[in-house]
C-alpha positions as CSV (number, residue, x, y, z in Angstrom):
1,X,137.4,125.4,123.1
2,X,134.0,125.9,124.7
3,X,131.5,128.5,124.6
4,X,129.0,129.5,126.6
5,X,125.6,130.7,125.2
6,X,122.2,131.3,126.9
7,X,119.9,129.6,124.2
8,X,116.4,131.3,123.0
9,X,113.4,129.6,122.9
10,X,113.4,129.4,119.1
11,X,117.5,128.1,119.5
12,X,115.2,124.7,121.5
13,X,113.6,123.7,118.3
14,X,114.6,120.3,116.4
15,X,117.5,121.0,114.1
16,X,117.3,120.9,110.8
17,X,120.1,119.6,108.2
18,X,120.9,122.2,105.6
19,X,122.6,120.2,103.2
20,X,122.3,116.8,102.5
21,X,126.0,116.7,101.2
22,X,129.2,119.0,102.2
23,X,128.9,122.8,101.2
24,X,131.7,123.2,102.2
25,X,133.7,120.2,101.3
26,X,136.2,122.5,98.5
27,X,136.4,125.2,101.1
28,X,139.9,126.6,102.0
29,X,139.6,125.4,105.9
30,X,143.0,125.9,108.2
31,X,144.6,123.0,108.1
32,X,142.1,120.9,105.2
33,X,143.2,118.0,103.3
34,X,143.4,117.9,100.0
35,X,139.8,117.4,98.2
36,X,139.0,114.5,97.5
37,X,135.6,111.8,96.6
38,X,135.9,110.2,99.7
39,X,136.3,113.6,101.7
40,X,133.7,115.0,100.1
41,X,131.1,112.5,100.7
42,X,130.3,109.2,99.2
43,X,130.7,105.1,99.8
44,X,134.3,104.1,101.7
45,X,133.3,100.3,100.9
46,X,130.0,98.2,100.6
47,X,127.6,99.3,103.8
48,X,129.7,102.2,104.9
49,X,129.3,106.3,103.7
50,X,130.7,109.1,104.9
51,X,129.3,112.9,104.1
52,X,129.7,115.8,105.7
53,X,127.1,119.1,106.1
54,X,126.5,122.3,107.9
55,X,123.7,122.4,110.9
56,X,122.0,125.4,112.3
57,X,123.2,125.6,116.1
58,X,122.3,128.4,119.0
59,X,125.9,129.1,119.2
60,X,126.6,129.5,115.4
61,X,126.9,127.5,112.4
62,X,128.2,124.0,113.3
63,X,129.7,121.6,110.5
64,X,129.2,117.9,111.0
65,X,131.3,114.4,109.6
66,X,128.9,111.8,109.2
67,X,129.5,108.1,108.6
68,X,126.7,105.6,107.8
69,X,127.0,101.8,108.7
70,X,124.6,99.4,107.7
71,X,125.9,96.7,110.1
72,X,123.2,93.7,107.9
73,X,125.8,94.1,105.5
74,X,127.8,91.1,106.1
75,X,131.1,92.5,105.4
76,X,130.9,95.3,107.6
77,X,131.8,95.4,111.4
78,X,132.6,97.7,114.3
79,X,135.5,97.0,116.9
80,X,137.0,99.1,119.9
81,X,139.7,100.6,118.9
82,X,142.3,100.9,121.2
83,X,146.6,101.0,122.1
84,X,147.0,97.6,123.0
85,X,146.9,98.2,126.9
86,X,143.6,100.2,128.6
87,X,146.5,102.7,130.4
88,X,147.3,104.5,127.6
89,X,147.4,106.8,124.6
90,X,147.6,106.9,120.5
91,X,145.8,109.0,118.5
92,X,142.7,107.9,116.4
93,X,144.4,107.5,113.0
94,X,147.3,106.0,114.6
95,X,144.4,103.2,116.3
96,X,142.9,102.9,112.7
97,X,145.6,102.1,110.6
98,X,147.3,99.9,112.8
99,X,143.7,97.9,113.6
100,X,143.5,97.9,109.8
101,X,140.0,100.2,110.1
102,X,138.4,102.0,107.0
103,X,137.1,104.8,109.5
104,X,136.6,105.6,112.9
105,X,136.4,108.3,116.1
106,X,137.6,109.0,119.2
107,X,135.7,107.3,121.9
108,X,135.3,107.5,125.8
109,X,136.3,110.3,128.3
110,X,139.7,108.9,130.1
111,X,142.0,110.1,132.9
112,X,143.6,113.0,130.9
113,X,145.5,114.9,133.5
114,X,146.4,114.3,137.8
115,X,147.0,118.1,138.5
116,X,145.2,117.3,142.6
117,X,147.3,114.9,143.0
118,X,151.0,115.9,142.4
119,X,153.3,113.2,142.3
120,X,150.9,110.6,141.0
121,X,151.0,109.9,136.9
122,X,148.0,110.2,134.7
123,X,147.0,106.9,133.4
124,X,145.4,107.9,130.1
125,X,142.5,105.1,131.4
126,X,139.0,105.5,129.7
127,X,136.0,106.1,132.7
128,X,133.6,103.6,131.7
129,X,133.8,100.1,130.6
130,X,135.4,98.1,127.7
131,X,135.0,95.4,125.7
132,X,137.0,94.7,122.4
133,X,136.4,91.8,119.9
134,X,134.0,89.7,122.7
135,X,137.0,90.5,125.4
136,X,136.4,91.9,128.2
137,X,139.2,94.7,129.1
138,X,137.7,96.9,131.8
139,X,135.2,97.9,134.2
140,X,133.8,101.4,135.0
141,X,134.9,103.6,137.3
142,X,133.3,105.2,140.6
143,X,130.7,108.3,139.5
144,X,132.6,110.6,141.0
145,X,135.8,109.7,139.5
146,X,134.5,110.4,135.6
147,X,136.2,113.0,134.0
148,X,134.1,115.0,131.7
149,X,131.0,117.0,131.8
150,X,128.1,116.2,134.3
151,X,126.5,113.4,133.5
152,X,122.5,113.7,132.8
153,X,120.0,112.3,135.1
154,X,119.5,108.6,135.4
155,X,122.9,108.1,133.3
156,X,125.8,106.4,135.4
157,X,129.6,105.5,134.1
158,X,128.4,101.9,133.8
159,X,126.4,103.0,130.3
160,X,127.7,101.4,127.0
161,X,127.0,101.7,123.0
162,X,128.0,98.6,121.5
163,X,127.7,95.6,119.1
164,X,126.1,92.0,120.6
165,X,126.4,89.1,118.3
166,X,123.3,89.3,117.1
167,X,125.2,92.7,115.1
168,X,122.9,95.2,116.2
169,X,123.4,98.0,118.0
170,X,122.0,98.8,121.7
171,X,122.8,101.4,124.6
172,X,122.9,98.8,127.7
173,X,125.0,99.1,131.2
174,X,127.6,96.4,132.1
175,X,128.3,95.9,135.7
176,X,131.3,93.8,137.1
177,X,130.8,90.4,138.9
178,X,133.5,88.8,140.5
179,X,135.1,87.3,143.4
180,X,138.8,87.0,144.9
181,X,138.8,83.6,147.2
182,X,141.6,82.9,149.3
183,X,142.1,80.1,152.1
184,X,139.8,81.9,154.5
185,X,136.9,84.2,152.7
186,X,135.6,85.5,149.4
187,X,135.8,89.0,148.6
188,X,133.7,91.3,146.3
189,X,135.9,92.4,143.2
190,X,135.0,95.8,143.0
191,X,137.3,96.8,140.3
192,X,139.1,95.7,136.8
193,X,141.8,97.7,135.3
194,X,140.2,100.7,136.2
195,X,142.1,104.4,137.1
196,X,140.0,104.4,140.5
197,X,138.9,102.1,142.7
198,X,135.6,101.7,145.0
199,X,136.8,103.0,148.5
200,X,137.5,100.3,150.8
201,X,137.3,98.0,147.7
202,X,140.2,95.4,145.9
203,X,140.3,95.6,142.7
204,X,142.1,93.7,139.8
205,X,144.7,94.5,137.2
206,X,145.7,92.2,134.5
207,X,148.0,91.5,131.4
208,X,145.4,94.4,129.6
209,X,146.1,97.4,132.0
210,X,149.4,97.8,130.5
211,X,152.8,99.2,132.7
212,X,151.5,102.3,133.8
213,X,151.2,102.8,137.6
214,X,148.5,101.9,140.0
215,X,148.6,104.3,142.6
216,X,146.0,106.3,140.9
217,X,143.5,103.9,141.6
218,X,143.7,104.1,145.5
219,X,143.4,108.3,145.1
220,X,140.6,110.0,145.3
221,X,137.1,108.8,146.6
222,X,133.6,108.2,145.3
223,X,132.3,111.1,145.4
224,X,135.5,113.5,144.9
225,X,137.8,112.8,142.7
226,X,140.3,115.4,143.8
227,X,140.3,114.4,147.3
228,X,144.2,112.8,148.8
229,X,145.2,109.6,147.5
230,X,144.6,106.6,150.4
231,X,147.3,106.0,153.6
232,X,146.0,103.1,153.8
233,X,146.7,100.5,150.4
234,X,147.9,96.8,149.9
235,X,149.0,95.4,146.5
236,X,149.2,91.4,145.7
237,X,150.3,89.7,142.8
238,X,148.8,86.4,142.2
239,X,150.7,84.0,139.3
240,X,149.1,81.2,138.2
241,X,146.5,80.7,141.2
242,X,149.3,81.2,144.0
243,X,150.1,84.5,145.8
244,X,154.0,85.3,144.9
245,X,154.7,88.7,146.5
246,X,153.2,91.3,148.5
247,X,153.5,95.2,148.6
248,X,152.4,98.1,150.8
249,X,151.9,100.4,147.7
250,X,150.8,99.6,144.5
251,X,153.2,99.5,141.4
252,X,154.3,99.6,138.2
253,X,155.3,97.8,135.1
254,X,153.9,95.6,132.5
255,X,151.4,92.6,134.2
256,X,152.2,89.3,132.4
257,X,150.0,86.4,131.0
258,X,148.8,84.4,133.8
259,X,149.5,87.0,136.2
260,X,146.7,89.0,138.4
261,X,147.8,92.3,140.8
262,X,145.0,92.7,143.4
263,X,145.2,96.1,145.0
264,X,143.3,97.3,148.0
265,X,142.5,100.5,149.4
266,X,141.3,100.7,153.4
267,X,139.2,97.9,154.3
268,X,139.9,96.1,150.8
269,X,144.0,96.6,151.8
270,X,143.3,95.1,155.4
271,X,141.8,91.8,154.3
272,X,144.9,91.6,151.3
273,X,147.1,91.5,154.2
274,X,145.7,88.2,155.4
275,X,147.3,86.5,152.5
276,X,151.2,85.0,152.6
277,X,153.4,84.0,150.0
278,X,152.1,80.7,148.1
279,X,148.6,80.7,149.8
280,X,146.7,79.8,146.6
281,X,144.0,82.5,145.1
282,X,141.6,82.5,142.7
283,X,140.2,85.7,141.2
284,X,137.3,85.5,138.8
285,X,135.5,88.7,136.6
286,X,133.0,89.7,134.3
287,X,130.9,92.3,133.0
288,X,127.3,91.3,133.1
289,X,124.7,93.2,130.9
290,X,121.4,94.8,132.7
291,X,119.4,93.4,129.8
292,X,119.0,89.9,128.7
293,X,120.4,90.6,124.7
294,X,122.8,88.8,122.8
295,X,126.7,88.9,124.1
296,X,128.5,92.2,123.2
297,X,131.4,91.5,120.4
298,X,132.0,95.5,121.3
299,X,131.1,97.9,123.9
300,X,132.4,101.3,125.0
301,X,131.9,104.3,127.7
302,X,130.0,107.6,127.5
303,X,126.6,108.2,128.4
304,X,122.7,108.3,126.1
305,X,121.5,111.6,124.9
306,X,118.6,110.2,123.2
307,X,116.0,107.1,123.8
308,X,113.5,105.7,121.9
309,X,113.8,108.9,119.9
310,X,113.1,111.1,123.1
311,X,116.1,113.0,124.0
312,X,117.0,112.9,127.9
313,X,116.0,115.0,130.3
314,X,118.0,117.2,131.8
315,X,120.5,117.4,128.7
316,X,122.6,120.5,128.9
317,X,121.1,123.5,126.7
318,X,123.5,126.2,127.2
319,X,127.2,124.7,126.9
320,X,128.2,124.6,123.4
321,X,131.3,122.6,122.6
322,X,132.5,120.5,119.4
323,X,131.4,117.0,120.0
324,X,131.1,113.2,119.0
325,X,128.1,111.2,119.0
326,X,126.9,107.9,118.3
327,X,123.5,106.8,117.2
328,X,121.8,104.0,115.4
329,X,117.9,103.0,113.8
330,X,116.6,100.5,111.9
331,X,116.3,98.5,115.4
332,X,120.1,98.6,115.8
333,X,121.4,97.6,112.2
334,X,122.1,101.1,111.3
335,X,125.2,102.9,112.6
336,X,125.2,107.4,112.8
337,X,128.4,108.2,113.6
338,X,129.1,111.8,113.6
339,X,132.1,114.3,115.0
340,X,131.4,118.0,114.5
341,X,134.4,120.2,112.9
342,X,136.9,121.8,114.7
343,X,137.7,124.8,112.7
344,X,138.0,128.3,113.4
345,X,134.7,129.1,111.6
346,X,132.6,126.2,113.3
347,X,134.6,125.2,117.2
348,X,131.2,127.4,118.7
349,X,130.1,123.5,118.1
350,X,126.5,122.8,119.5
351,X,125.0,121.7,123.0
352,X,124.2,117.9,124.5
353,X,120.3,119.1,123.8
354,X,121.5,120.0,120.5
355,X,123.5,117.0,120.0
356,X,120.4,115.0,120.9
357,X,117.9,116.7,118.4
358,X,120.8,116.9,115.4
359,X,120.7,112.6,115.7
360,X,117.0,112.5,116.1
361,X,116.7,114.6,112.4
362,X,119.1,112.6,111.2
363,X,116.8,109.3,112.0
364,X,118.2,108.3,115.1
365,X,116.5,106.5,117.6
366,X,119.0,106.3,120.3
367,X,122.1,108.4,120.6
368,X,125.3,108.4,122.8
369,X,127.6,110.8,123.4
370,X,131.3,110.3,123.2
371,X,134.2,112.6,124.6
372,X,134.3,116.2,122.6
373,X,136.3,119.3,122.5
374,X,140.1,118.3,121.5
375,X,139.3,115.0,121.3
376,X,136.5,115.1,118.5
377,X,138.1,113.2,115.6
378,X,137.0,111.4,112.6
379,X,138.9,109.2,110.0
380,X,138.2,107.5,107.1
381,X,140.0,105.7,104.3
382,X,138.7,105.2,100.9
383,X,139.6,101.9,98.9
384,X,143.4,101.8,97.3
385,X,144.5,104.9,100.3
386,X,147.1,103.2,102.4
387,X,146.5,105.5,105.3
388,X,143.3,106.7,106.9
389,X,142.6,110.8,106.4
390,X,141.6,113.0,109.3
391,X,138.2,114.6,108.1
392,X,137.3,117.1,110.6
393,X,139.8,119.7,111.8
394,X,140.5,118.8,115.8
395,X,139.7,122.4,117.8
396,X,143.2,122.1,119.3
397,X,144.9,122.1,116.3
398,X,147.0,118.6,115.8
399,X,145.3,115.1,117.0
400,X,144.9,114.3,120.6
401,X,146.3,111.2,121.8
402,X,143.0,109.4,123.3
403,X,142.4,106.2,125.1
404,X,139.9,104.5,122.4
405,X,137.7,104.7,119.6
406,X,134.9,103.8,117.3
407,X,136.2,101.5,114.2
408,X,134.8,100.6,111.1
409,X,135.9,97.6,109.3
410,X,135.5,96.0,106.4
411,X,135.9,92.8,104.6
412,X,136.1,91.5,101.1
């Protein structure tokens, strides 16, 4: 749920944290777990806390979950957590207990619904790009594609939070780099297991998409997402360097090892159509960083609220909405990662510019914001539980199957 509020000046000030524990962490809540140490703040295992506490918002009373990393700790790491294939769904303590995570949150905005285009399957896709365990699994999506809220100035769907080897924490952008080279020419690759393609692109799918369909990615263009799906697309599958079969719309169906679909929309489906059967291919892809830092072991999509402890300008002030964010300090070896409540008493939530100031009290230098509303989720497990606990109460009232997450881990 999201509500709209005109803020006063005095609503623009810097936040302040009213407890420094949960005040509420006995309270009878809709829906509450049982109490217990672990929900009501302390250490989940060495390097990793989790608390909870009210904050002061324009909108009302908002009620944060808070979980600490201290990613020197040796035996503590994050990871992408995610279903197994980019085009799909599972909700976030279904992603942490099967990855094994202590705690974790939902992650980036995804391809939640097709209603312009009837006919043509949601994918369930997240917008911006991926990269789990050092692997690369997607690319970002055109601008105009994104789901989710505007983005602020300067911000673009190529933005990332992640983890380089060097286990700190930086917001950075990673841009695909690629090629497709056939007998006669080299094309751009403009696209990697992404929902939408570049217009007039080709773009590749592999093993990681997963089965669901590809004719989202020729729909739409890069400025509108809801505009007609392409007359004009080409699909190829490519196994083990050598075209094998050829297709005037794109498919469906699980991609296997070895295997590559290139699909092309317009002037990307014209020059696909140069190729035969057994012509020999070779597609190559990465994401490249804009800065020269260390390798990223993890990486996911959403955009920066805050820099250099300077929110963003042009952060929406008026929109409140319950809300995950990401921060770090310590010059990236300390993890805030923080999900607001979804509860009757506290789904007002709080703004981006809110969101921004709340990370910046908290000792954040640099904040990112993840998807909110339904989606806003945090999990944790304490040592000896089995099964990870939902902490905050989701504003739609059950768990929202979501296309990735944040995870904790830790080892002996």
């Amino acid at each position: 749920m999201t509500r709209r509020r005109r803020r006063s000046a005095a609503g623009r000030s810097v936040l302040t944290v009213l407890t420094a524990f949960g005040v509420l962490a006995g309270a009878a809540l809709a829906g509450a777990a049982p109490a217990s140490a672990a929900q009501a703040g302390g250490r989940l295992a060495p390097g990793v806390t989790y608390r909870q506490f009210d904050v002061p918002a324009a909108a009302g009373t908002a009620h944060a979950h808070l979980l600490t990393v201290e990613l020197d700790n040796p035996h503590v790491h994050l990871d992408l957590l995610y279903p197994g294939a980019v085009a799909a769904r599972a909700t976030v303590s279904r992603l942490a207990d099967s990855a094994g995570a202590i705690a974790g949150v939902n992650g980036d905005f995804f391809n939640i619904s097709e209603t312009q285009h009837p006919g043509v399957e949601a994918t369930g896709a997240p917008v911006g790009p991926a990269v789990a365990d050092g692997r690369v699994l997607k690319a970002a999506v055109p601008k105009g594609q994104r789901f989710g809220p505007a983005l602020p100035p300067g911000t673009t769907t190529q933005d990332v939070l992640g983890v380089g080897t060097d286990r700190r924490a930086r917001m950075d952008r990673l841009g695909l780099v690629g090629s497709v080279v056939t007998p006669v020419e080299r094309l751009p690759l403009q696209g990697l297991n992404q929902y939408a393609l570049p217009q007039n692109s080709v773009g590749a799918f592999t093993a990681s998409w997963g089965s669901a369909s590809r004719v989202r990615a020729t729909c739409g263009t890069d400025t509108d997402r809801a505009a007609a799906c392409s007359p004009d697309t080409y699909e190829v599958t490519v196994r083990d360097g050598r075209v094998v079969s050829a297709a005037d719309t794109p498919g469906s169906g699980s991609i296997g090892a070895g295997t590559t679909v290139l699909v092309g929309r317009e002037a990307g489906a014209q020059r696909l159509r140069k190729l035969s059967v057994g012509d020999p291919v070779t597609v190559t892809h990465d994401l490249v960083a804009a800065s020269a830092r260390a390798p990223f072991e993890f990486a996911i999509g959403g955009y920066p609220v805050l820099r250099d402890g300077k929110p963003l300008s042009g952060l929406d002030d008026s929109t409140s909405a319950v809300r995950t964010v990401v921060g770090f300090a310590g010059d990236g070896h300390r993890m805030l990662i923080l999900a607001l409540d979804g509860a009757v008493a506290y789904r007002s939530g709080m703004t981006i510019a809110e969101e921004a100031s709340t990370l910046r009290t908290l000792g954040a230098t640099d904040a990112f914001n993840l998807d909110g509303g339904g989606s806003s989720e945090m999990v944790t497990r304490a040592s000896g539980e089995q099964a990870v606990t939902v902490r905050n109460h989701p504003s739609g009232g059950a768990e929202r199957p979501v296309a990735n997450g944040v995870g904790v881990f830790s080892t002996p």
